[in-house]
Residue, then its C-alpha position, 0 to 999 in steps of 0.5 A: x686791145x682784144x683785136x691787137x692781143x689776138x693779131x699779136x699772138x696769130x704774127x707770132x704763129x706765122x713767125x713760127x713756120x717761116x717756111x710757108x711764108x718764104x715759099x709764099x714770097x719765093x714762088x712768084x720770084x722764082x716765077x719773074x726769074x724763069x720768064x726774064x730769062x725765057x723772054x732773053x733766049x727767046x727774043x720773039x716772045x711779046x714784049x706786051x705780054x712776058x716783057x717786065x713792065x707787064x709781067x711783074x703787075x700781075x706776079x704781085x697779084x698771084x703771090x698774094x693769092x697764098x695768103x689765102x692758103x696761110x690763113x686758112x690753114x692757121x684757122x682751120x688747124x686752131x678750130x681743130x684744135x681746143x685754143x679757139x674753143x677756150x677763147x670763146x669763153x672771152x668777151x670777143x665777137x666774130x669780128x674780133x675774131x677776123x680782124x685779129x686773123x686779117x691784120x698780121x697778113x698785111x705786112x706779108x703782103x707788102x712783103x711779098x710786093x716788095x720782093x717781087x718788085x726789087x727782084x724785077x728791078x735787077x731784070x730791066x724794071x724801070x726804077x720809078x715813084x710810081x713803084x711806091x703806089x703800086x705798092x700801096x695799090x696791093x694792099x686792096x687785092x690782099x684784103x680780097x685774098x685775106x677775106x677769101x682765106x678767111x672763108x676757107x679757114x671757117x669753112x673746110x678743116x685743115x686737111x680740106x684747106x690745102x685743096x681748096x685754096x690750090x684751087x683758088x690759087x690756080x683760078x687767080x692765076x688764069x682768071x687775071x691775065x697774069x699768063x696771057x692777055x684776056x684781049x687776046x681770047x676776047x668773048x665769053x672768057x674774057x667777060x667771065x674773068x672781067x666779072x670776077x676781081x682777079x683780073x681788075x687787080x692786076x689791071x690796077x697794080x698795072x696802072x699804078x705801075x705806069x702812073x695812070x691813076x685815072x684808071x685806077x678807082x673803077x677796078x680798085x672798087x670793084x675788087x674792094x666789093x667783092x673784099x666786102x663781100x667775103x668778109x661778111x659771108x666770113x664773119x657770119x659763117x665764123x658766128x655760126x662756128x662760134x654758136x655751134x661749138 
């Protein structure tokens, strides 16, 4: 009841500045809408890499990257503020704290696949079931995203978040394959991008996409690991937070 009183409160805020949301949800559409047209004037470009089918998978990925600027904004604006300071003389742990912070993004997420894959529908995106696991599929790289906003909400201060999380945004975009096929660079590169989750998310939105299921467990578990990974380095860095203040 802690965790659901504090997500409600923190829903509350992000309907309070409907701007970063919608900018959120609209970037990644205005994204589909350039390269459709693009890959209309110009014929030539590869249907492999800037056709629909293979372009939307990956803008999905890159607008959940901005749930990581969101949150960590609207953590680090509350500990430069004195409401954190007052709840923690509540009975609520670290992961109170973080599960609080994490729920109200997961309607954001599906939001914002949603969006991007009815925009894509009225650009050649085939209408098929297999949309709706390829829903379902995002909601695993949003948890990274929101674990990654997580640390930088408890790490930076508001003024340092907006920096670091452009940063991050950026990387998830060029580090995915969303722009460009990593087989198409192959070596050093492509092994650095296979090493991170970036990449395999997109690779399993794609697979869900085109109803290849069997390729989805291997690159879901490998972004769900590093999910695992920053929400323990959040939780322990948001504790240390909590001791120090």
């Amino acid at each position: 009841m802690r965790t659901m009183a504090f997500a409600a409160r923190n829903a509350r805020e992000i309907v309070r500045d409907p701007l970063s949301a919608l900018f959120g949800i609209g970037f990644p559409v205005v994204l589909i809408l350039l390269i459709s047209m693009m890959k209309r004037s110009v014929p030539e470009m590869p249907a492999e890499m800037f056709g629909i089918a293979a372009f939307t998978p990956g803008m999905a990925v890159f607008g959940l990257s901005f749930l990581s600027l969101f949150l960590g904004m609207l953590i680090a604006n509350d500990r430069s503020s004195a409401f954190l300071m007052r709840l923690f003389a509540c009975p609520m742990t670290g992961a109170d704290y973080i599960l609080g912070y994490s729920l109200p993004m997961l309607p954001l997420a599906l939001l914002q696949g949603a969006v991007c894959y009815v925009t894509a529908l009225f650009f050649g995106l085939p209408v098929s079931v297999n949309l709706l696991p390829g829903l379902a599929v995002l909601l695993v790289p949003a948890m990274l995203f929101i674990a990654l906003g997580l640390l930088l909400g408890s790490l930076f201060t508001a003024t340092q978040v907006g920096g670091a999380a452009s940063i991050l945004v950026n990387l998830a975009a060029w580090l995915s394959g969303t722009w460009f096929s990593l087989d198409m660079i192959g070596g050093v590169f492509r092994t650095l991008c296979n090493l991170l989750p970036f990449a395999h998310a997109v690779e399993a939105v794609k697979a869900a996409m085109n109803g290849e299921y069997s390729a989805m467990p291997l690159h879901l578990v490998w972004v769900a690991g590093y999910a695992v990974v920053f929400y323990g380095l959040a939780v322990w860095i948001f504790r240390r937070r909590m001791r120090g203040a």
